[in-house]
N, C-alpha and C positions, 0 to 999 in steps of 0.2 A: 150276605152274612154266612160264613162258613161255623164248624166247633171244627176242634183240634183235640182227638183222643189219643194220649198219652200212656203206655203203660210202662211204670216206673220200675229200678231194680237193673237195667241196661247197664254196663262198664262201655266208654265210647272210646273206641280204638280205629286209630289209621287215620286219612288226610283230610283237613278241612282249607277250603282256599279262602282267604278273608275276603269280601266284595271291597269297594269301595267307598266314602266317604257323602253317604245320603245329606249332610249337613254345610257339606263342599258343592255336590253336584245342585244344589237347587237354586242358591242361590248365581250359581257360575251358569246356570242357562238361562236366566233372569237377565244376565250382564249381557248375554248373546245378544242382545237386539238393542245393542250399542252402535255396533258397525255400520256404516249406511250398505256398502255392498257385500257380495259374497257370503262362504259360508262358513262358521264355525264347528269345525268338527269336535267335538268331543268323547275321549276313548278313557275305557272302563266305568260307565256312568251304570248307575247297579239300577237293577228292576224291580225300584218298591215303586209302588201305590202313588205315595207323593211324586215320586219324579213324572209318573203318566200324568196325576193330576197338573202339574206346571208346565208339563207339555202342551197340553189342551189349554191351558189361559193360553198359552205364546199364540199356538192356532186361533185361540179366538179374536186375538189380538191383530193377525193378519201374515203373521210367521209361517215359515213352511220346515217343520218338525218331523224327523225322522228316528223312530231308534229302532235297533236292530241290534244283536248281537254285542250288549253294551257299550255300543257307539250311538251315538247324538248329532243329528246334521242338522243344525236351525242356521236359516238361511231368511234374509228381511224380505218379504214382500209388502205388499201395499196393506198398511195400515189400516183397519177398519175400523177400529175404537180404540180409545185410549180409556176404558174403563176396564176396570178390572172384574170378569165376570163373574155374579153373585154366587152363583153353587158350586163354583169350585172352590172360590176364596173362603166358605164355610167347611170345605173339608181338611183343609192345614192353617197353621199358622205364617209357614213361610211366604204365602201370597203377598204378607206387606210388603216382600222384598221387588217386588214391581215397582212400588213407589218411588225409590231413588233413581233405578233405569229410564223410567216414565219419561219421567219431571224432568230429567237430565235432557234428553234426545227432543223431548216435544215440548215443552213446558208448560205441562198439564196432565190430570191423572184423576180420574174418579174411580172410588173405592169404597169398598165397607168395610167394620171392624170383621176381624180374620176369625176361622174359628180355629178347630186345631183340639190337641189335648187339655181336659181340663186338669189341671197339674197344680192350677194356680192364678191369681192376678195377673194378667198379662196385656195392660192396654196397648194402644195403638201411641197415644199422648204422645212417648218420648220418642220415637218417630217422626210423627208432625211438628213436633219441637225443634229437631234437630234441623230436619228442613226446611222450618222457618229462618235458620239460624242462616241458612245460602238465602235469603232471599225470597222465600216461596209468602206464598199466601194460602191459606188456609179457612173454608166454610164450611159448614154441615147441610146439608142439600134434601131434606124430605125427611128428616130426622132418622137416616139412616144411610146416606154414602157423606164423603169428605173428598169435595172440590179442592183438589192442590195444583196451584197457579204460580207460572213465575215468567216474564217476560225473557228473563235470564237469571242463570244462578251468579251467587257470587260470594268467591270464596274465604273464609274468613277464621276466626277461632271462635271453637265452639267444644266447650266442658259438657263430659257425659255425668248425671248424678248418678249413676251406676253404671259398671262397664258391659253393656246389653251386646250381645253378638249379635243381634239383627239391624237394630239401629246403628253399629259401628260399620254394618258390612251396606244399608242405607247410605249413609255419608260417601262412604268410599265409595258406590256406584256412581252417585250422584256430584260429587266432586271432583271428580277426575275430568270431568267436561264445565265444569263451571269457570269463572273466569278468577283469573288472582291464583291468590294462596291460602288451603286452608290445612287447620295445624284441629286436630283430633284429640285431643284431650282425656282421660282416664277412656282411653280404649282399649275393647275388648283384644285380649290377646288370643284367643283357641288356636288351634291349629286351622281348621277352617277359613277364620279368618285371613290366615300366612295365604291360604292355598289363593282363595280368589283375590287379594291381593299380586300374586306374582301373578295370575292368571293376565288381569288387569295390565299388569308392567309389561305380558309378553303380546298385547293389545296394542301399546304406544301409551298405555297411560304413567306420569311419572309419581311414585310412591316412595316415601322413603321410612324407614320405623317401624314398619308394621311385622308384631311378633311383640312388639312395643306398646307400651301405656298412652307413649305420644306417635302419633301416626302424620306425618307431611304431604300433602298432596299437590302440586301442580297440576294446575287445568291446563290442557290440551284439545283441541281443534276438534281432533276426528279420532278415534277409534279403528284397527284393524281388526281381520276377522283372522283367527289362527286355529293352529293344532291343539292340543291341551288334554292332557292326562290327569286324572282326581285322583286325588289321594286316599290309603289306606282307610277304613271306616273301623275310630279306637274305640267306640262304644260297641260296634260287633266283634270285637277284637277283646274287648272284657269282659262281653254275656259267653263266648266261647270259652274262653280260657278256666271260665267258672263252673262251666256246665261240663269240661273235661274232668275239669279235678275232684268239683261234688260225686261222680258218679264216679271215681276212684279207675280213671281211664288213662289213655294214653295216647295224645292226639297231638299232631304238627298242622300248626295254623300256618298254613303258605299266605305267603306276601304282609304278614302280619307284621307292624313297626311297634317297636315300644319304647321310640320317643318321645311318641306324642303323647303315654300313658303312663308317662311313670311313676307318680304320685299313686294314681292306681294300681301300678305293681308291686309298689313298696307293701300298700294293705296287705297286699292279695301271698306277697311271701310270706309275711309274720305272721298271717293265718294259716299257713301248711300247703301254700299253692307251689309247685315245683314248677317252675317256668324256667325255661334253659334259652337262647337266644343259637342259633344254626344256619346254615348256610342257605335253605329253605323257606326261612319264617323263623318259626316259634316252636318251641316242643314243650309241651304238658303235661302232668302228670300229679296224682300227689294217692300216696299209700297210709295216709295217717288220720288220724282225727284231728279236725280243725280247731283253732284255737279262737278264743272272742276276741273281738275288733271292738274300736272305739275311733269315730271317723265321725268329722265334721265337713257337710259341703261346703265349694268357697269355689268362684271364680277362678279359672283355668290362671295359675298351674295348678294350682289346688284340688281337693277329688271333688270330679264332678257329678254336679246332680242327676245325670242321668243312670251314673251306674252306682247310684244308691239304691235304689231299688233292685237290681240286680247282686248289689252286697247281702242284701234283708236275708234274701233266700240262703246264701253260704252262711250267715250268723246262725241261722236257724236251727241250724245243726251244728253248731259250734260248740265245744266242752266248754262252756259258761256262760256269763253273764255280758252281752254285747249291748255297746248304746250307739246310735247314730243320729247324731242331729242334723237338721236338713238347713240350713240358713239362706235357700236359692227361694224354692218355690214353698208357698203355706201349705199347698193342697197336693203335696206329692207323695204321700199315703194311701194309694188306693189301692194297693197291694195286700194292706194289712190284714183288713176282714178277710180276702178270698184266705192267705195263708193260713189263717187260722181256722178257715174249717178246715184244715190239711194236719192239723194238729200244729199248727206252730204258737209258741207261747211270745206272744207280741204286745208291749203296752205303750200308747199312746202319750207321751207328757208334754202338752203342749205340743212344740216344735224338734220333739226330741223320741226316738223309738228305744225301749228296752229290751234287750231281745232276752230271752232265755233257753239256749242251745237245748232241743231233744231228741232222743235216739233217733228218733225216725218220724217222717211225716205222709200223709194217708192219701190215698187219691179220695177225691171230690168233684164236683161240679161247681166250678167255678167261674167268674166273669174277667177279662181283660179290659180295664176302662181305659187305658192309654198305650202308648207303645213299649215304655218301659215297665209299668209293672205287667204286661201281658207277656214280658218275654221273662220277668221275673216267676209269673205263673208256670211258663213251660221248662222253664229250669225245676220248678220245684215236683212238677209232675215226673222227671225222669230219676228220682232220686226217690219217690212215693212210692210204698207200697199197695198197689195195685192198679184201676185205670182212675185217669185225671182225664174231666171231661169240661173242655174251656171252651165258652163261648166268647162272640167279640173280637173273635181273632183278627179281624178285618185290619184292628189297630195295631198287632203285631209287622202286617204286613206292609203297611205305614211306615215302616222301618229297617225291616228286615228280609233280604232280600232271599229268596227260596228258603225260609227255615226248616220245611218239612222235609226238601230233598237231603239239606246241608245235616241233619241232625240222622236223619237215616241212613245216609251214606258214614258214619262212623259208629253205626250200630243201634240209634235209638230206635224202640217200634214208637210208630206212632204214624197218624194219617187224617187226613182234612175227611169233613164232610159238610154239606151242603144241610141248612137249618129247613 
């Protein structure tokens, strides 16, 4: 466990390089151990936390995992388990995403419920649902792993009752080697998904839709092993662009896309964010007092819930009255109390935040309980009058790949320390 002291009042000026697509790469090294032979290389895989931690399942799994220099060499060797190991699978969420690979390649898979951020309700159920739906079979084993069996998959239609990006990015592991044809129904669109989807298609697997609600897969034999580059990462790509402008800075985010965030740009202009698009990236800037937002989360294209929390902190000091309803996750307020010992006037309604813009907010000691409101907390410590002292950070880094180098290299003080 580290803290992260911040001292606030920094204007951030000069270059920031965006990393890559934590939410792309974890699931796309998951898929690596599709191939029977060879190796899949993958370049610009970013160096959070989760990615080492999914490295290490692969290794335990029987894989031979390399990274270096944000490249990724997983290569098949002899399988040792097909169980998904207990302590790592409690430190993210995304370990259920083993399950469609699993099942697909061996036709079997034991697991536990995932752990990850608590944000929210998030079973494993519509997962083991959907899997059931190719054909698997499903038990609970010691009252705590889930035995998933299938002699063979088999491809079919199968309706999501919410369009979940894990279970959508499940199926499409797991179907693309099943037999037939299966048709993906209210799926997830992100961008993520696009990514390991073509990732998939430049494998040998046949997809068609996806980007789409309906998604078509043809099953295919075998699997190659290729080159593959990840894409832009848009939620580091909107904690930046905020942390530029709240601290009334002026920063070029290289390799930054604002395709895949544009719903999120739109807020981020009509609250006073100056974002210019360049031959470089991105360039930001904003000289003015912010204006109040009113933003409801919703399903990609829509703003997403992750960078609601990341909104809270720019409302905070916004000239009025800001409300943000969260419609994704129930428990995605843990940002609230730390903001408010910082001076932020924040109230709770139900499902709904009211904010009420103030001059300025205070440093404190404060706790990070997930990845997004801890990066929300170090947004609000650079903008605070005096040091912000954040514990927890461990979940920042869960996410965000070198923040203390990336935020210092365009002027913030600030520096880790060991609890």
């Amino acid at each position: 466990m580290e803290k992260m002291i911040v001292q606030g009042g920094r204007s951030l000026q000069g270059v920031n390089k965006i990393s890559r697509e934590k939410n792309s790469a974890l699931p796309i090294m998951a898929t690596s151990l599709l191939p029977s032979e060879g190796k899949t290389e993958l370049q610009n895989v970013p160096r959070v936390s989760d990615v080492d931690t999914i490295a290490e399942i692969l290794r335990k799994l029987g894989l031979r995992v390399e990274l270096s220099g944000g490249r990724a060499l997983i290569g098949n060797g002899f399988f040792e388990s097909h169980m998904v190991p207990l302590v790592e699978s409690k430190k993210m969420r995304a370990s259920s995403l083993l399950a469609g690979p699993l099942l697909a390649k061996f036709g079997r898979v034991m697991m536990t419920e995932p752990g990850g951020c608590v944000i929210g309700n998030r079973p494993i159920d519509m997962h083991l649902e959907a899997l059931k739906g190719l054909g698997a079979k499903v038990e609970k084993v010691d009252n705590q792993y889930f035995r998933i069996e299938a002699s063979f998959l088999k491809g079919n239609r199968i309706h999501l009752l919410f369009p979940s990006v894990g279970v959508t990015e499940n199926l499409l592991m797991a179907s693309c080697l099943a037999r037939g044809h299966t048709i993906i129904e209210n799926a997830a669109r992100e961008p993520e998904i696009v990514d390991l989807a073509n990732f998939l298609i430049a494998m040998g697997a046949k997809i068609k839709g996806h980007g789409s609600s309906v998604v078509r897969i043809d099953g295919v034999k075998g699997l190659e092993s290729v080159k593959y580059s990840i894409i832009p990462d848009r939620i580091e790509t909107g904690t930046y662009i905020v942390a530029a402008a709240i601290t009334h800075g002026d920063v070029l985010l290289r390799d930054a896309d604002l395709e895949i965030l544009q719903t999120e740009v739109s807020k981020l202009l009509e609250a006073g964010c100056e974002i210019r698009r360049c031959d470089e990236g991105v360039r930001v800037a904003s000289r003015r007092v912010f204006s109040p937002a009113n933003i409801v989360t919703e399903v990609y294209p829509g703003f997403s819930t992750d960078m609601q929390p990341i909104m809270t902190t720019l409302c905070s000091i916004a000239d009025g009255q800001s409300r943000i309803k969260e419609t994704i996750f129930e428990r995605r307020f843990n940002n609230v109390p730390e903001l408010r010992k910082m001076g932020a006037e924040i109230s709770i309604l139900d499902d709904t935040l009211a904010i009420k813009g103030v001059k300025r907010l205070n440093g404190a000691e404060v706790e990070a309980l997930d990845i997004r409101s801890g990066a929300s907390l170090l947004l609000a410590g650079l903008i605070a009058e005096g040091e912000t002292s954040i514990s927890g950070v461990d979940k920042i880094y869960r996410g965000y790949e070198d923040p203390v180098l990336k935020l210092k290299n365009v002027g913030a003080e600030l520096h880790s320390l060991d609890q």
